[in-house]
C-alpha positions in Angstrom: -25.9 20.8 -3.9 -22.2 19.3 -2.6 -21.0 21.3 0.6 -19.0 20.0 3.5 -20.6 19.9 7.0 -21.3 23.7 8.0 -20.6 22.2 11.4 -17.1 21.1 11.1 -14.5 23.7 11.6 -11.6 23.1 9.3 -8.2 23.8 10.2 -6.3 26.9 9.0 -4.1 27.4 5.9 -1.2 26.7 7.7 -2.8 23.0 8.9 -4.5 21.8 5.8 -4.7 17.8 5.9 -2.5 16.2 2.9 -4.9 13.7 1.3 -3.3 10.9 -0.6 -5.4 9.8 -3.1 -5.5 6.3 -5.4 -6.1 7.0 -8.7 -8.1 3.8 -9.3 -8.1 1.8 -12.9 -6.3 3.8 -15.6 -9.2 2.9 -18.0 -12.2 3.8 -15.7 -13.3 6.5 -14.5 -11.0 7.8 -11.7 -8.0 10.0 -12.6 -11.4 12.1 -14.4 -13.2 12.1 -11.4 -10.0 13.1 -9.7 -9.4 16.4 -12.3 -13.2 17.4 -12.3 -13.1 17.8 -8.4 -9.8 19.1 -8.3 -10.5 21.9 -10.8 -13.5 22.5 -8.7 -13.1 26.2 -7.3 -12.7 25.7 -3.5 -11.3 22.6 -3.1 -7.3 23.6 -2.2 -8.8 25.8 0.4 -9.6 22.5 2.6 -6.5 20.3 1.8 -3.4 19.6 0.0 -4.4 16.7 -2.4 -1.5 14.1 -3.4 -2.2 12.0 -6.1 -0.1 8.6 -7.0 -0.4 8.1 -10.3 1.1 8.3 -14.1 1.7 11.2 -15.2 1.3 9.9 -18.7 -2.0 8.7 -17.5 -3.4 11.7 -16.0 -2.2 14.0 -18.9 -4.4 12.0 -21.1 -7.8 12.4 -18.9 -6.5 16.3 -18.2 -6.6 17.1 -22.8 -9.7 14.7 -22.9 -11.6 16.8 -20.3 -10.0 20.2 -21.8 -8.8 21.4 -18.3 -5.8 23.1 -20.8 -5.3 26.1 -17.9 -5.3 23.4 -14.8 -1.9 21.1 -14.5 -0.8 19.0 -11.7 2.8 19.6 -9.9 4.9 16.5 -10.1 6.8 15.6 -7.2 8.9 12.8 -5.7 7.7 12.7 -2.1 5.1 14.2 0.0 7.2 16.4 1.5 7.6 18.7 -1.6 3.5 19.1 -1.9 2.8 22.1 -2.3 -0.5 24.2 -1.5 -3.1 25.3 -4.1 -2.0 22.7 -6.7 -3.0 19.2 -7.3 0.1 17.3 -6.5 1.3 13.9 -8.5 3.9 11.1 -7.1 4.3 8.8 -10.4 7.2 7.4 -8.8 6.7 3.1 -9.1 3.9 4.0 -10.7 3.9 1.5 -14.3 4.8 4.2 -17.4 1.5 3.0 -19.3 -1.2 4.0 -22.0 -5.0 5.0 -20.8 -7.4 2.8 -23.0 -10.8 4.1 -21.5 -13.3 1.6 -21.1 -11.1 -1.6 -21.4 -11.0 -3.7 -19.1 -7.3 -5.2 -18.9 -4.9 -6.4 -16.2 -2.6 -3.8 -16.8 -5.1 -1.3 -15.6 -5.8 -3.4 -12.5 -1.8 -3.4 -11.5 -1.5 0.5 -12.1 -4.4 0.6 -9.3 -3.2 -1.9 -7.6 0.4 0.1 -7.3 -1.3 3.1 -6.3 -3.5 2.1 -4.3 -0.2 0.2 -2.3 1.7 4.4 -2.3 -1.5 5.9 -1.0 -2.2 3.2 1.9 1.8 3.8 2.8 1.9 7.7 2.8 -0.8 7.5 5.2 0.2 4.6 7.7 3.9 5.9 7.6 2.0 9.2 8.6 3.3 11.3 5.7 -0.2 11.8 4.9 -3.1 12.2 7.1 -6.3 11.4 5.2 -6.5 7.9 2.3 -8.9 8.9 -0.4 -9.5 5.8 -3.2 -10.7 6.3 -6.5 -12.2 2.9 -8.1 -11.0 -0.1 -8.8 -12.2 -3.5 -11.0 -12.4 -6.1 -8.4 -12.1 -9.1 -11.5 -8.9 -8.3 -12.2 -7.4 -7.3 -8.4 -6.4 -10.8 -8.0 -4.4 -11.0 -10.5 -2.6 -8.2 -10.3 -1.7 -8.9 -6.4 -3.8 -7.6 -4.1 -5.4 -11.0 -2.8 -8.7 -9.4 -0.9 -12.0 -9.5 -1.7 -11.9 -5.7 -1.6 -10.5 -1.9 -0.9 -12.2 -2.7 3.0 -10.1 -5.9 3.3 -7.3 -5.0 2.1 -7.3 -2.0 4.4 -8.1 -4.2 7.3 -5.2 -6.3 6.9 -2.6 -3.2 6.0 -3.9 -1.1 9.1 -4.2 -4.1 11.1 -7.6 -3.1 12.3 -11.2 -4.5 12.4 -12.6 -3.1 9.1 -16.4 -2.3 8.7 -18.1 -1.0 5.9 -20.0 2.4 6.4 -22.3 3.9 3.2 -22.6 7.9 4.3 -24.5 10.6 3.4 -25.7 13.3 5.9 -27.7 12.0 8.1 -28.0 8.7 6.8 -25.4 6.3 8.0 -25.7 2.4 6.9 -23.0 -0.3 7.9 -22.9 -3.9 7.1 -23.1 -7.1 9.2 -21.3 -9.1 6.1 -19.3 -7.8 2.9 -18.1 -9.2 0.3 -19.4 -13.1 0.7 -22.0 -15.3 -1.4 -25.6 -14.2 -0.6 -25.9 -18.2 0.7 -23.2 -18.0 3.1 -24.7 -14.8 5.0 -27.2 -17.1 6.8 -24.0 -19.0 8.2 -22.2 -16.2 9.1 -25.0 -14.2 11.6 -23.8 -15.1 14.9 -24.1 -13.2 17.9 -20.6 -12.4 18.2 -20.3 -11.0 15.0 -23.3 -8.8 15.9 -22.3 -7.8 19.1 -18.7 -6.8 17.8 -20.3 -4.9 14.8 -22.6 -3.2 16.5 -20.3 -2.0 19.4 -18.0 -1.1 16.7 -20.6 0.9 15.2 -21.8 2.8 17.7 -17.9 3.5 18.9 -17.5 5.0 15.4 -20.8 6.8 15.5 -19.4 8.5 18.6 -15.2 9.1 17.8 -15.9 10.1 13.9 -19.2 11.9 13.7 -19.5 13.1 16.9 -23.0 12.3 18.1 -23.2 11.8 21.8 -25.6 9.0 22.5 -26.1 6.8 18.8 -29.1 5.7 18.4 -28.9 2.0 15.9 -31.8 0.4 14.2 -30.9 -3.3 13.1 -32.5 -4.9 10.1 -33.6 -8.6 9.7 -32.2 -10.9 7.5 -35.7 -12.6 6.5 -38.7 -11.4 5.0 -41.3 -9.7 7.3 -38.5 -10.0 9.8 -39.5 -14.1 9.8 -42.9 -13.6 10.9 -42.3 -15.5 14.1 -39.9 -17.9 12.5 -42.5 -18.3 9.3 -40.0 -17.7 7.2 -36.7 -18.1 9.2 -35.7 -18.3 12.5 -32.1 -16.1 13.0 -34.6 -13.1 13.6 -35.9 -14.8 17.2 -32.6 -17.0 17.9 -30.2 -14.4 17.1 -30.5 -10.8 16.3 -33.4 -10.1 19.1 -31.5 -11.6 21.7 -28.5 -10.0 20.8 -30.4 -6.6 20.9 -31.6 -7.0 24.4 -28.3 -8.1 25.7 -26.7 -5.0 24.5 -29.7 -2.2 25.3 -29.2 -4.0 29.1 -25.7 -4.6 29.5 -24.1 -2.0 27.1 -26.6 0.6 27.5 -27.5 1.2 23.6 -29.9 2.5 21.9 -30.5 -0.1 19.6 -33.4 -1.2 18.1 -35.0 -3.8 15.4 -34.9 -6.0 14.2 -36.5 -4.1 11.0 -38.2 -5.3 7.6 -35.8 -3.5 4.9 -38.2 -2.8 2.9 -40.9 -1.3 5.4 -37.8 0.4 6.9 -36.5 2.2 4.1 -39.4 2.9 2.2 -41.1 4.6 4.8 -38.5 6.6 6.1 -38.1 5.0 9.2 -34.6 5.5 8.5 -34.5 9.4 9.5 -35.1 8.7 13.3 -31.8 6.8 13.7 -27.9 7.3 13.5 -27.3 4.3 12.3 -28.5 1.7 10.2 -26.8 -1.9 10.6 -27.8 -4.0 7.6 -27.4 -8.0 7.5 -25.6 -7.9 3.8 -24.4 -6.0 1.1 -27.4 -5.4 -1.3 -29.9 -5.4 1.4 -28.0 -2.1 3.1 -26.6 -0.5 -0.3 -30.3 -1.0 -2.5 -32.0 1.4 -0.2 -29.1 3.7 0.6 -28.2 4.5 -3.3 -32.0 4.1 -3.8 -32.2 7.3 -1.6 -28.9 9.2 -2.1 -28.3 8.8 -5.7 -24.2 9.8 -6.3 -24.1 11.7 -3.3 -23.3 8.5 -1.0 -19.9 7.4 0.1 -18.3 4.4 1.4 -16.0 4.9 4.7 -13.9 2.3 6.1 -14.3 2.6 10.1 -12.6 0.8 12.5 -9.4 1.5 11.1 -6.3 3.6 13.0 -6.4 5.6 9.6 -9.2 7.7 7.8 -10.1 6.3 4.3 -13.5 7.6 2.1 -14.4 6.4 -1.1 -17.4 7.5 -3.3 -19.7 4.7 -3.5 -19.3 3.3 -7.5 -17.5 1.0 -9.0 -15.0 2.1 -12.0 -17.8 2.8 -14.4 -15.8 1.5 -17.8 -18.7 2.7 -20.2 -18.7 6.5 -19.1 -14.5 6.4 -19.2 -13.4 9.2 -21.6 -16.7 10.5 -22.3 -15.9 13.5 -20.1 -19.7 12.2 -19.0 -18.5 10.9 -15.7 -20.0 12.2 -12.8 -17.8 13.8 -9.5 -19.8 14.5 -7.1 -19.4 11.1 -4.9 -15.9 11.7 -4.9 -16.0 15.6 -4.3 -18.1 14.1 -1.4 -15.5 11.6 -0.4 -13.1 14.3 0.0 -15.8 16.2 2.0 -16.8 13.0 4.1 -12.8 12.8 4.6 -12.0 16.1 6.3 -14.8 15.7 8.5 -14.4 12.6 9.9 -10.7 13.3 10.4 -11.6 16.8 12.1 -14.5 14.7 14.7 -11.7 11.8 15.1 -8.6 14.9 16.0 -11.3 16.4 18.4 -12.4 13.0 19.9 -8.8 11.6 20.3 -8.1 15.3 22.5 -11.0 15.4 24.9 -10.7 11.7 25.8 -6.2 11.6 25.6 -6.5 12.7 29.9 -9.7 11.8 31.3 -11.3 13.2 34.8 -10.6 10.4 37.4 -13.5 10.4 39.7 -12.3 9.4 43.4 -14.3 5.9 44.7 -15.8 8.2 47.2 -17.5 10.4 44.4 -18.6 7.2 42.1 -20.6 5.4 45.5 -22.3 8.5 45.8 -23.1 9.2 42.1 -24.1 5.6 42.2 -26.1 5.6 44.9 
């Protein structure tokens, strides 16, 4: 069952977050995903959703999915969103046809244009919260967005240190390396990158989900975590010292490195915070593996909040009316929570307690 955290508090009526959202490709899956969850009773009570998108477009998905009685209220700027309604900026948006399950470029600029209004609304601070339907990374290129990605493009638009974050409940896994060639991951382990991801991590573990003292479990790149340099080395020359420098300077609680097969399979997994995995399909096999489509994909590290749910555009299930919502109802959920924990964090830490030298020889001593 899809619920937001019971133990988030979210804010009044009067102090609803304004999500802008991305409406992904035009031909995939997104502006349905965006109208099932929408239409979803309960969902206005949390936020006031702004969507940047075709109106053209969205009418389409809106008579395929036969939401007749639901209609979205078309505005020109954030300031005229309104509460209780699912609010549409089409404004630069391109005037185009849905063609579900085609891949074409024109789809990929649409995204690519909304995708651009959403990241805006929220770093001009006219929006507080960045929710991104999906997009089809073959065609990105071409239509101007030159990243690998949603999480670098963020990272160079926030100006931030992006890194990856797969959520749901409990279960937390980030990655080491993204969006590179499985051969170059080898070449990219270093123990800087480590030591900054992992510091990052457990910064983000404290600021957006508000656990006290993180505890980070670190999986190995080789099999058998390299059985003693068996069957590679980076385990002994890299990730354990790395580890031991941070649980003796830094005072973490991290541990590993683990097997990722052992680790996940036997549920390992539960007695941790975090999970740091070495690259993409190693962290994302065993966290879909386990969550199925409740998982979503947060971009921490950022000065903004942005959730995602964790597939790709989906081009067979477009128009179907088949396509599933619940990753991005959980997106939206992920979202306000994080906001709420980062708000909270940002208020008990704005005017810390000095301590006088006096007090800190004696708590020391």
């Amino acid at each position: 069952m899809i619920k937001p955290n019971p133990k988030i508090t979210y804010p009044e009526a009067t102090e609803k977050p304004i999500i802008a959202i991305s409406a992904g490709d035009i031909n995939g899956v997104g502006p349905e995903i965006i109208w099932q969850c929408f239409a979803t009773p309960g969902m206005f009570s949390m936020c006031i959703p702004v969507v940047f998108a075709s109106g053209k477009v969205m009418a389409f998905y809106k008579k395929n999915l036969q939401l007749e009685a639901f209609s979205f209220h078309q505005i020109k700027s954030i300031d005229e969103a309104q509460e209780g309604k699912l609010n549409l900026i089409q404004e630069h948006m391109p005037n185009l046809l849905a063609t579900p399950g085609e891949r074409t470029l024109e789809g990929a600029q649409a995204a690519f244009a909304s995708l651009e209004a959403a990241t805006e609304a929220v770093l001009n601070g006219k929006a507080d919260i960045l929710v991104t339907a999906p997009i089809d990374k073959s065609f990105m290129v071409e239509a101007g967005m030159n990243f690998p990605g949603h999480t670098e493009y963020l990272e160079h638009k926030a100006s931030g240190k992006a890194q990856m974050i797969m959520c749901h409940e409990s279960l937390r896994v980030a990655l080491l390396t993204g969006h590179i060639p499985l051969e170059d991951v080898p070449k990219a382990i270093s123990p800087t990158l480590l030591k900054d991801h992992i510091l990052r991590f457990n910064q983000t573990l404290i600021q957006d989900f508000a656990i006290t003292k993180p505890k980070i479990a670190v999986l190995a790149l080789n099999p058998h975590a390299g059985d003693q340099g068996r069957f590679g080395n980076q385990e002994q020359e890299v990730i354990l010292p790395t580890l031991q420098e941070l649980r003796s300077q830094n005072n973490l609680l991290v541990a590993g490195p683990f097997p990722a097969d052992g680790f996940f399979g036997s549920g390992n997994y539960q007695n941790f915070d975090g999970v740091l995995a070495m690259y993409h399909d190693q962290g994302l096999t065993g966290f879909k593996s386990i969550t199925g489509f409740e998982g979503v994909n947060f971009t921490a590290g950022l000065p903004i909040v942005r959730v995602s749910p964790d597939h790709g555009p989906a081009f067979d299930l477009a128009g179907t009316g088949k396509a599933n919502p619940t990753s991005f109802m959980q997106a939206v959920y992920h979202a306000l929570d994080i906001q709420k924990c980062r708000t909270l964090y940002k208020e008990i830490t704005a005017n810390p307690l000095k301590i006088p030298k006096r007090r800190e020889r004696e708590r020391d001593d």
